[in-house]
SEROLUM-40100 format. One record per residue (C-alpha): residue in one letter; x, y negated, z. Coordinates in steps of 0.2 Angstrom, whole numbers, plus 5000, padded with zeros to 4 digits. Each point is the difference from the previous one (the first is absolute). Layout:
N
aXYZ ...
% end
This chain:
1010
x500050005000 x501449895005 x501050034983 x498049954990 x500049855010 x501649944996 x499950034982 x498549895000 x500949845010 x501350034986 x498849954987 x499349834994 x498949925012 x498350074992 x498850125007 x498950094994 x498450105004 x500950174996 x501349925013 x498849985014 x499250154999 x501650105001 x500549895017 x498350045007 x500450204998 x501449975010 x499549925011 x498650125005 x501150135000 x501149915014 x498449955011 x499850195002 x501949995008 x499849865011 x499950055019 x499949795007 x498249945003 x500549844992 x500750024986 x498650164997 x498849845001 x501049894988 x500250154987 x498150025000 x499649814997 x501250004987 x499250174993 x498149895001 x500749874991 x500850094987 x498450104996 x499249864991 x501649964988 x500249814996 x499849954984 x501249854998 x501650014996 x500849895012 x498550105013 x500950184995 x501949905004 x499549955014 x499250155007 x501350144994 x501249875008 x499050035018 x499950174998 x501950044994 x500649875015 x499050135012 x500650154993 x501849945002 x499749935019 x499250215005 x501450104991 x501449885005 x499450055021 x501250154996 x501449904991 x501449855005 x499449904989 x498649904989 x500349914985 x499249824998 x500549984981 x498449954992 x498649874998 x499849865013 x499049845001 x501149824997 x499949835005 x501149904997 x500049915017 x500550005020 x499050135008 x499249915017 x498650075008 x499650094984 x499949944981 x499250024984 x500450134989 x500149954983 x500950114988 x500950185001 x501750064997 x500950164997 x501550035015 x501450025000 x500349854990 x500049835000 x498849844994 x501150004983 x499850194997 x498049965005 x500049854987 x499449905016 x499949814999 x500049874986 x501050044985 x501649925001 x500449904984 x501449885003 x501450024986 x501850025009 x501650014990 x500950045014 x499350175008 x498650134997 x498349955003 x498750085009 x498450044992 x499149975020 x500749935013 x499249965019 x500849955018 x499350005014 x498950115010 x499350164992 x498850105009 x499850194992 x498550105010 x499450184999 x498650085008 x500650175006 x499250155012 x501250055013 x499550195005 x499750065018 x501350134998 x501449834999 x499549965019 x501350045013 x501449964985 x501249894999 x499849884982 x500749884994 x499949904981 x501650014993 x500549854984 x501550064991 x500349834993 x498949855001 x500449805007 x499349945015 x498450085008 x498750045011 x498850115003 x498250005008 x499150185004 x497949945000 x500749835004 x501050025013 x501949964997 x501350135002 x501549935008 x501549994990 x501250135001 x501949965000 x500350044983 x498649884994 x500549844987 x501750094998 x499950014981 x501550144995 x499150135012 x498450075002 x498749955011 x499250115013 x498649985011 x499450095016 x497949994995 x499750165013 x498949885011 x499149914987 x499050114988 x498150055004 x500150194999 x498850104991 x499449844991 x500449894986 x501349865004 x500449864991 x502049974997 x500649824993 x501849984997 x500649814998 x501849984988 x500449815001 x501549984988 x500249795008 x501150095014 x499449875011 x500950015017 x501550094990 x501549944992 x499049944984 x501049914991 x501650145001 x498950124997 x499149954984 x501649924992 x500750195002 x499850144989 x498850095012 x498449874996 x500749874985 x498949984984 x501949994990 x500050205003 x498950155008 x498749835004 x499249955017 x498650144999 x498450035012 x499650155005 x500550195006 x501150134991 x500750155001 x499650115015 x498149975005 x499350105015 x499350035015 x501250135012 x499150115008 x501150095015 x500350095017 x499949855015 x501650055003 x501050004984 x501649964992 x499949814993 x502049994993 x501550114995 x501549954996 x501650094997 x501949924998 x501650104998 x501449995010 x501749924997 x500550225002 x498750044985 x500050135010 x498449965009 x498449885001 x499349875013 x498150054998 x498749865008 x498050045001 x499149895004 x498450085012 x498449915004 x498850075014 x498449934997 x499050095011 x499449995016 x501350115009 x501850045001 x500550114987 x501750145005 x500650094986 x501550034991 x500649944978 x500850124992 x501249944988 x500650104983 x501250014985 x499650144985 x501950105005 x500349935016 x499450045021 x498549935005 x500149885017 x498749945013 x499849855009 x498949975014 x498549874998 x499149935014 x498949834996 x498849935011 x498449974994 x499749844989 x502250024998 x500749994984 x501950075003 x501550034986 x501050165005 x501550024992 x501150144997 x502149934998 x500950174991 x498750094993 x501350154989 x499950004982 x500350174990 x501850065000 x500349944983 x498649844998 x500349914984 x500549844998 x498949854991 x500749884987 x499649934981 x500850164996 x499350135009 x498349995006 x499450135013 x498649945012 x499550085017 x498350015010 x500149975019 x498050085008 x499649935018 x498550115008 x499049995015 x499150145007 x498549934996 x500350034980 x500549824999 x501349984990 x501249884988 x501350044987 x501449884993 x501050034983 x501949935005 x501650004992 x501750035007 x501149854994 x501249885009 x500049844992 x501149865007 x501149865001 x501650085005 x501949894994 x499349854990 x499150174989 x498150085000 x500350175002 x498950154999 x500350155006 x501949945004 x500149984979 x500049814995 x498449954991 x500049844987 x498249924998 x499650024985 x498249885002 x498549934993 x499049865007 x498150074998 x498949845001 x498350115003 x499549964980 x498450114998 x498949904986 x498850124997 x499550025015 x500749855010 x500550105015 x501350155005 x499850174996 x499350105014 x500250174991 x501850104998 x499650024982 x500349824995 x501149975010 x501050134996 x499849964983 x500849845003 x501450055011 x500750134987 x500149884986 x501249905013 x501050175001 x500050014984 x500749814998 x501550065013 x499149925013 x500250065018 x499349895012 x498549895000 x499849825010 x498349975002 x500249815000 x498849935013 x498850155003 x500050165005 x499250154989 x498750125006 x500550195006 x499650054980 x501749904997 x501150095012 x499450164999 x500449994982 x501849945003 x500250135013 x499750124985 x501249914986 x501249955010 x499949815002 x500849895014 x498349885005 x500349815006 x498449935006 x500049845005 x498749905011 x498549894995 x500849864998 x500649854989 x500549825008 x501249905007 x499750035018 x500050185004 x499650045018 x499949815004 x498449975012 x499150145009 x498650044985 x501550044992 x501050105011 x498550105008 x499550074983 x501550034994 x500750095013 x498650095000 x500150044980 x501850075002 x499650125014 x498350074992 x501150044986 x501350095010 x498650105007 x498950024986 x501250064986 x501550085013 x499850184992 x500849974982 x501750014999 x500049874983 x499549865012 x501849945004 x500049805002 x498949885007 x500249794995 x498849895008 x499549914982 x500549904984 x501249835002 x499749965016 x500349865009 x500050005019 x500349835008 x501449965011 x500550125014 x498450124995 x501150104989 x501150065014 x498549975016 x498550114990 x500750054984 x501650125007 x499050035015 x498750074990 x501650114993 x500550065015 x498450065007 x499650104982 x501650085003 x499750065017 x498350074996 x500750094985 x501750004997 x499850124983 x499749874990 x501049834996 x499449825004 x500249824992 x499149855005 x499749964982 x500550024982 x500949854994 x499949905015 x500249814997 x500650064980 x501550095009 x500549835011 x500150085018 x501150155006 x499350155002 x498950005018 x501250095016 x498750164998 x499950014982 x500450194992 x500549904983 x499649844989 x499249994984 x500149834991 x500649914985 x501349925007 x501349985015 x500149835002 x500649924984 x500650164993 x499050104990 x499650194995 x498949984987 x500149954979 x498749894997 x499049875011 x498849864996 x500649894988 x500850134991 x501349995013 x501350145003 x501350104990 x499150084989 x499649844991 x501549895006 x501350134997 x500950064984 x499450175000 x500950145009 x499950135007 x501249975015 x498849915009 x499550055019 x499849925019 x501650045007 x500049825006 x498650025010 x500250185007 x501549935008 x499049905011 x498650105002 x501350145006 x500449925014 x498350015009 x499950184999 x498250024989 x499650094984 x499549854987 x498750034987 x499649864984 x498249945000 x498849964987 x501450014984 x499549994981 x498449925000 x500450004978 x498649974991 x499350094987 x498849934986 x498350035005 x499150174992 x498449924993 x500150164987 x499750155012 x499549925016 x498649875001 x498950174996 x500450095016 x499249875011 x498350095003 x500049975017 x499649875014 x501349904994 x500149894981 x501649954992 x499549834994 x501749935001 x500550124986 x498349964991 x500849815000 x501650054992 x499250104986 x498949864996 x501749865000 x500750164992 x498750014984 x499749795001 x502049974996 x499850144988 x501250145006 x499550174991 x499950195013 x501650044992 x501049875007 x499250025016 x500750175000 x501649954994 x500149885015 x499550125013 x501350144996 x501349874998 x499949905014 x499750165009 x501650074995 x500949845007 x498950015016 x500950195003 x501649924996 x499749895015 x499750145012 x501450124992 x501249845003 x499349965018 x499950195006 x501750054996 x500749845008 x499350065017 x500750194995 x501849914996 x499949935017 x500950095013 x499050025018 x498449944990 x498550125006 x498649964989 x499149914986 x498249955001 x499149924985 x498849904995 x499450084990 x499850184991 x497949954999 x499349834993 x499449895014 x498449934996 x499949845007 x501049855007 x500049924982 x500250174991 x501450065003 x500050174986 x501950055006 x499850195000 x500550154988 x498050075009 x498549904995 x498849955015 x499250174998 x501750085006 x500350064984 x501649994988 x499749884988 x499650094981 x501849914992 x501550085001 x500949885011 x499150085013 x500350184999 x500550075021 x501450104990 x500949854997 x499849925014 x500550135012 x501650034990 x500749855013 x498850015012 x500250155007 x500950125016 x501550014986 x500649884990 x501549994988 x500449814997 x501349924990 x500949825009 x500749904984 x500549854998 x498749944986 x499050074988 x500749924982 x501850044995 x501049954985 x501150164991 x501649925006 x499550055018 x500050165008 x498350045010 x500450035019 x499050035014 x499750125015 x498850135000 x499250025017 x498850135009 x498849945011 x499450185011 x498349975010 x499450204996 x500150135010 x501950025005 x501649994994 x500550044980 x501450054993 x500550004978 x500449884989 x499249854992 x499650014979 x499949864989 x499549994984 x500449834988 x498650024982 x499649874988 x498249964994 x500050164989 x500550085014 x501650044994 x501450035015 x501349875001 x501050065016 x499550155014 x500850065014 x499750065021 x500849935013 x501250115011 x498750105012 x499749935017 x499150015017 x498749865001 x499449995016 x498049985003 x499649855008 x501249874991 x500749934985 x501550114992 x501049954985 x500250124988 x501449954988 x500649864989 x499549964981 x501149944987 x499550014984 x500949924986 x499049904988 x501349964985 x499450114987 x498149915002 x499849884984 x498249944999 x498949955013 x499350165009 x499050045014 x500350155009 x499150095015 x501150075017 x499450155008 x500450065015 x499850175006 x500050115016 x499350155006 x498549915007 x499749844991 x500449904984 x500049824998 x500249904985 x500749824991 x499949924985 x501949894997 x500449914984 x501749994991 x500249854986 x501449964989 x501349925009 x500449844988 x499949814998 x498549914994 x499150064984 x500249894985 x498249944995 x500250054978 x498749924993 x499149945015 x499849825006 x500349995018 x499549845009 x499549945018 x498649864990 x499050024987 x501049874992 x500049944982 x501150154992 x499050095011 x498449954990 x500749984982 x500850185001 x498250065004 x499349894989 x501350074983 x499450205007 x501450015015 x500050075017 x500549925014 x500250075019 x499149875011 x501150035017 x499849875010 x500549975021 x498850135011 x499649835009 x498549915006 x500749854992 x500350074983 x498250125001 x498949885010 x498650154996 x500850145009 x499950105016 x501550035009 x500750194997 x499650155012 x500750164999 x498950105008 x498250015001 x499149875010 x500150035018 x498350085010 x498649894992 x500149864990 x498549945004 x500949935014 x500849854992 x501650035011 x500550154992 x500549934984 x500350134987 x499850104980 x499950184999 x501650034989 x500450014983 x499050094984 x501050064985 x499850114986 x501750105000 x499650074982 x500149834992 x501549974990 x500749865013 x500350135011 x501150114989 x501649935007 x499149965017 x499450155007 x498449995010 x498550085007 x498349925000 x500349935017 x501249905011 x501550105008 x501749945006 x500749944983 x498649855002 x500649925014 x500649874995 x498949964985 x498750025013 x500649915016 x501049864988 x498849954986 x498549925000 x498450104993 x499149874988 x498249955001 x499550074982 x497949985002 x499949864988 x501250074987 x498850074988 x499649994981 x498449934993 x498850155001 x500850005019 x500850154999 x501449985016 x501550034995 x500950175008 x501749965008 x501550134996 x500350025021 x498449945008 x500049945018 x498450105006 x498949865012 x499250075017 x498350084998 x499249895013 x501049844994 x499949874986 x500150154986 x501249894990 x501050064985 x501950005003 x501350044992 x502050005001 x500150014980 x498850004985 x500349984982 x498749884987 x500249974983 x500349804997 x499749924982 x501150114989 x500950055015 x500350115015 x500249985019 x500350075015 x499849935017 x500950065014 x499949925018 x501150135008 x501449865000 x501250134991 x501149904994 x500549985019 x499850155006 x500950104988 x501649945006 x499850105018 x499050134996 x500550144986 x498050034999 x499449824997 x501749994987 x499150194992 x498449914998 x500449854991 x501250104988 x498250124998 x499049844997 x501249944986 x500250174991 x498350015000 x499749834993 x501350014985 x499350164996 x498550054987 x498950055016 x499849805006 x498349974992 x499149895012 x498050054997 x499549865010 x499649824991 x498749885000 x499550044981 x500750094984 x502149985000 x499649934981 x499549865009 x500449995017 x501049825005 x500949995017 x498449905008 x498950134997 x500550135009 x499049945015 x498249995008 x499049895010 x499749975020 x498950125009 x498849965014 x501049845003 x501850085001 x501449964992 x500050084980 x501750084996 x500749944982 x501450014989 x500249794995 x500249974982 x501749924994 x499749825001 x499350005016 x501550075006 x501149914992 x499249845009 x500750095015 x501849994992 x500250174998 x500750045017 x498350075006 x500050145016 x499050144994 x499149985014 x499049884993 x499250084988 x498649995011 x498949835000 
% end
């Protein structure tokens, strides 16, 4: 009967006759089997009813509801529990003395899963949207019968996740419980005195997402409540039941290993609810290992913890990692058939000589920032399924750790990473500037960290605890409540490792007298990350190489004694997917900021295919940002993790689309985003190659070191391949290293390189790859002929479009515009970037393109070697020139003209076309334009010098055939190659020859633009 009755919740909410009728069969069958004189009445008033059917649809809901709602209450007498998943009455209101019930919802769920409310229609660029959205006071009621056979049982309402609450049995008010209005936890209360039994009670929960009397404002700027991720939702999720148990129970079990790993503290928690004392004893077992019993004596009304200190594992009790796995399950009896179990891990995780250990190996955190992004359904997931689904797409990215920035998951989350193998960071509710700083604060805080100890103490993957995101704590408050705090987490449960805060004043204070580590983006002035707002940061400041790493700063951070992890690193953007994605938001929230990019997108006329185009290029830059960042912290010597920002697209705080996984948790469909690529440098092994730089010239010899960096298992030992191929794959040099022992836990170097690069004659780009037993790592590297300056043949090279300039063009020449890459001389340019724009661009701050498009099959690149996107052999073009403001550069029938290397323009910026070169066909003639300041450049850097010699080869050759023109070359003059203003901009225009010879022919190219 049970199985029939959950088959039906399972479908639609429709009823039917046929539906009814089947209820009512079961039902009579049970009122034969019901012994209580109460509920025998109920069964048979329910039985009178139903003997006239109604007719109504919403009549039949209504009374199958009743009936199936009885059912449950009889059968559950026998059973610990009873499910309130189901239909209840709304209103959208306090609940005081009563109040009107409106509407119905289906729990668990919440308003914006319910479609409750007005519709939400406000356009933001800078986040998702939800479709409903309500705060305040909620008040969710059902109507429930509460059998006889309950009486003399303890109940209580358990919440698995909801925000503040409270709960009224026939009007009356239950008091809160300890655990109420803590929103990581579930919330339990004792109802045992309130409920009329043998009758129909009336049970009204109030959720009130306001969090007044809380710590509001921390609260809903952090991940746990904001509208920027998961969304400040209203309702109950997860677990929803009434308890049904023995008056003298077991409320808690908890189970931490000893520093042996021998042996286990146990702690249950035992509540005697009766009305006399209760003697017995708890029995406390392992599968393989001797049972042990402990006296229990609690008075009546006493609610006691017994603990058991060395509780003896089995003889040969498996150890837990991100490697190996194996889980436990601790059962705590009473004699009264009570009883609890707890799955545990045996791990040691610590903070043990400046290093995280575990298990005595040295661990390196290998992190991703999950910012609770959840659009379809605005909220966590409360099932293993999805969140395992999540958590192994991480694994398969290389990730091993999670920080939770300011929230804590549900049990769903942990028992998932107990599974995979996943080191857990939660991190309080909060986000502001004064953490802990009155007693609002500090009462619900404190109380917020040590419900999480308690609630989620059995998994073994729950390894650190922060108190939230960039705080600030005001004066004396860091070291007064903020360590204190520490100290006190650390005595109650010293299996786990503390911090009062991630990123702590943007890394301007020492680490707190308690702290187990620090986590921040800087010590001081000196930084361990590559990129920062304003495109600060070596990846974009630097000549690339890859010898960069933090020693600096792990000198300093050595001396206090604490394993250092970066935080929040990357944050690359990638170009928004408006091809696959915008179709996958079917649920409660709507991506109309990528609704207002597609339609600035198809008003300035760019077609799907450059979209795509733009995606997968600046994709593949975005992973060349975290390839340079990550092995940096690997190169680093004492470094102990890495933790990103991020592997997933963050939905909000302007847009900020930074991730190889979309919102949905899944890898984006482009190449660039492939987990096998990624994790060939992210990973427990990794091969890495320290160089000097990336371009050489064939008169140098290639040198560098090759390195191990050994987080796996143990120690290796063998020797290190490498493997030197062309772009046809063709193998230039190979070789091993000597073999070695490469400790685990730290950096090793393998053996040097030193490869000759004489016998190279044209420009080439070849790929390094490095192998060992357990990893391989790649590198693309660049040789160009060593030489002086190209002579120009045919070409007319000039800084100003000056009057040989427009006579040569004017008689069928070609001329190489090459002008200053400064504002002065291109008034309508952008300063260059090398690497995408930094976290959202809709924040003006964060100034910023999203790299460089190119065709590498076009003949200019025959003696330039290039993929489609930007990669080190750019950097200077990139970071030096000045992309071009090309949107008024069109021909009559406004066709835009394509540029040769287009600067692609953020997805949620100005959409401008740029370009560092395009070629245009000018009276008889034909130009090129180049804003890459090359003539400069090319006398310190061999690839700037390669470039410009490419550009002129391909101009004096048969391939330079500019299709762009503002009419038919028959009769095209040097005036016409130009169009008019749009929407009140400047119009971009090629000047015809007397107008600039007005300008005595000295004229910046700059000023092409009026």
């Amino acid at each position: 009967m049970a199985a029939a009755r959950e088959a039906f919740a399972a479908k639609a909410k429709t009823y039917t006759r046929a539906d009814l009728q089947a209820l009512t069969a079961e039902l009579r069958t049970l009122a034969g089997q019901i012994q209580s004189a109460g509920d025998k009445t109920a069964a048979a008033d329910l039985l009178e009813r139903a003997a006239n059917p109604p007719a109504e649809r919403e009549e039949i809901q209504a009374m199958y509801t009743e009936m199936h709602d009885f059912i449950k209450s009889v059968e559950a007498a026998g059973e610990r529990e009873y499910g309130l998943s189901g239909r209840w009455d709304l209103a959208l209101a306090a609940y005081s003395g009563g109040v009107e019930m409106t509407d119905k919802v289906s729990l668990p769920g919440t308003l914006d899963t319910n479609k409750k409310d007005a519709y939400h229609a406000k356009q933001d660029i800078s986040r998702l949207s939800r479709r409903f959205t309500y705060t305040g006071p909620a008040t969710y009621q059902k109507i429930l019968y509460i059998s006889e056979d309950w009486q003399g049982k303890s109940i209580s309402l358990y919440m698995e996740r909801t925000r503040q609450t409270r709960v009224f049995i026939n009007g009356t008010e239950v008091k809160a419980p300890d655990s109420s209005n803590i929103l990581p936890v579930a919330q339990q209360y004792d109802i045992t005195a309130a409920p009329r039994f043998g009758q129909y009670n009336a049970i009204a929960i109030v959720v009130d997402n306001s969090y007044e009397g809380l710590p509001a404002n921390g609260i809903s700027n952090s991940h746990m409540a904001t509208d920027e991720t998961q969304t400040n939702w209203n309702g109950i999720l997860g677990a929803f039941k009434l308890q049904i148990r023995d008056k003298v129970r077991i409320d808690g079990l908890r189970v931490y290993p000893n520093a042996d790993l021998k042996s286990v503290k146990a702690e249950a928690d035992i509540a005697n609810t009766s009305r006399a004392a209760y003697t017995g004893k708890l029995t406390v077992s392992v599968a393989g290992a001797a049972k042990r019993e402990i006296d229990v004596t609690l008075a009546a009304g006493e609610t006691k913890t017994f603990t058991m200190t060395d509780y003896a594992m089995p003889a040969d009790v498996k150890l837990w990692s991100e490697f190996k796995r194996p889980l436990y399950e601790l059962t705590a009896a009473l004699g009264n058939g009570e009883q609890a179990t707890a799955a545990f891990g045996m791990r040691s995780f610590r903070s043990e000589n400046a290093s995280f250990t575990i298990n005595g190996g040295k661990a390196f955190l290998r992190s991703e920032a999950n910012c609770a992004v959840f659009p379809l359904t605005g909220y966590a997931p409360m099932d293993e399924a999805g969140r395992e689904k999540l958590f192994s797409t991480y694994k398969a990215y290389g990730v091993n750790a999670v920080r939770f920035h300011s929230w804590c998951p549900p049990e769903a989350a942990f028992r998932a990473a107990d599974r995979l193998g996943l080191y857990l960071q939660p991190e309080l509710s909060c986000w502001e500037g004064s953490m802990l700083g009155d007693e609002t604060r500090r009462s619900y805080y404190t109380r917020e960290a040590f419900a999480i100890l308690k609630a989620y103490a059995n998994h073994p993957s729950f390894v650190m605890l922060t108190f939230g995101n960039e705080l600030g704590y005001n004066g004396s408050d860091y070291i007064d409540q903020g360590d204190k705090l520490v100290k006190a987490l650390k005595e109650k449960d010293p299996t786990r490792l503390y911090a009062p805060g991630s990123n702590v004043h943007f890394g301007g204070l020492d680490p707190s007298p308690n702290a187990d580590f620090y986590t921040a983006e800087k010590y001081g002035s000196t930084a361990f990350r590559g990129s920062f707002g304003g495109l600060n940061g070596f990846f974009n400041q630097s000549y690339p190489s890859s010898a960069e790493n933090f020693d600096g700063v792990m000198e300093q951070m050595n001396k206090l004694g604490l394993p250092l992890f970066s935080f929040e690193v990357g944050q690359y953007q990638v170009f928004p997917d408006l091809l696959t994605e915008p179709e996958q938001y079917t649920g409660v929230l709507e991506a109309r900021n990528l609704a207002i990019v597609q339609e600035r997108l198809t008003e300035k006329g760019y077609s799907a295919a450059y979209v795509k185009k733009a995606i997968e290029a600046s994709g593949m830059l975005s992973r060349l940002g975290y390839k340079a960042e990550i092995e940096a912290a690997l190169r680093t010597e004492g470094m102990d993790g890495i933790s990103l920002l991020g592997i997933q697209d963050f939905t909000g705080q302007g847009t900020a689309l930074v991730g190889m996984m979309n919102a949905f948790g899944d890898p984006k469909p482009y190449d660039f985003a492939g987990p096998a690529a990624f994790s060939s440098f992210f990973a427990p092994v990794v091969p890495l190659l320290e160089t000097e730089k990336f371009c050489w010239t064939s008169g140098e010899t290639l040198t560098g070191r090759l390195l191990l960096s050994n987080y796996g298992q143990g120690d290796m030992t063998g020797a290190v391949s490498y493997q030197l191929t062309d772009q046809e794959g063709k193998v230039f040099c190979e070789g091993q290293t000597e073999s070695a022992r490469f400790a685990q836990g730290g950096l090793t170097g393998a053996g040097r390189l030193s490869i000759p690069l004489d016998s190279i004659r044209k420009a080439t780009q070849l790929k390094l790859e490095i192998t060992c037993e357990q990893g391989k790592n790649s590198y693309n590297l660049w040789v160009y002929p060593d030489g002086k300056q190209t002579g120009v043949g045919e070409v007319y090279v000039t800084e100003y479009l000056d009057e040989l300039a427009l006579q040569l063009l004017e008689e069928g020449g070609r001329v190489l515009l090459s002008p200053k890459a400064s504002k002065t001389a291109l008034p309508e340019s952008r300063d260059g970037r090398f690497s995408t724009a930094f976290w959202s661009t809709n924040d003006k701050t964060q100034p910023g393109s999203m790299g460089l498009l190119m065709d590498p099959d076009h003949p200019l690149f025959a003696n330039f070697p290039t993929d489609y996107h930007t990669d080190y052999q750019w950097w200077a073009m990139s970071k030096l020139g000045r992309p071009m403001v090309l949107d008024s550069l069109t021909n009559p029938s406004g066709q835009a003209i394509e540029p040769l290397i287009t600067v692609i323009d953020t997805g949620f910026g100005e959409l401008e076309r740029l370009g560092l070169l395009y070629e245009a066909a000018v009276g008889e003639g034909r130009l090129m334009v180049s804003s890459m300041g090359l003539e400069e450049l090319q006398h310190d850097y061999p690839e700037a010098r390669a470039l410009r010699s490419a550009i002129l080869a391909y101009i004096n050759s048969d391939d330079f055939d500019p299709r762009f023109s503002g009419g038919s070359r028959a009769d095209q003059r040097p005036g016409q190659c130009r169009s008019g203003r749009r929407e009140g901009k400047p119009g971009l225009q090629v000047q015809g020859r007397q107008a600039l010879l007005r300008r005595k022919h000295r004229e910046p190219a700059g000023r092409l633009r009026q």
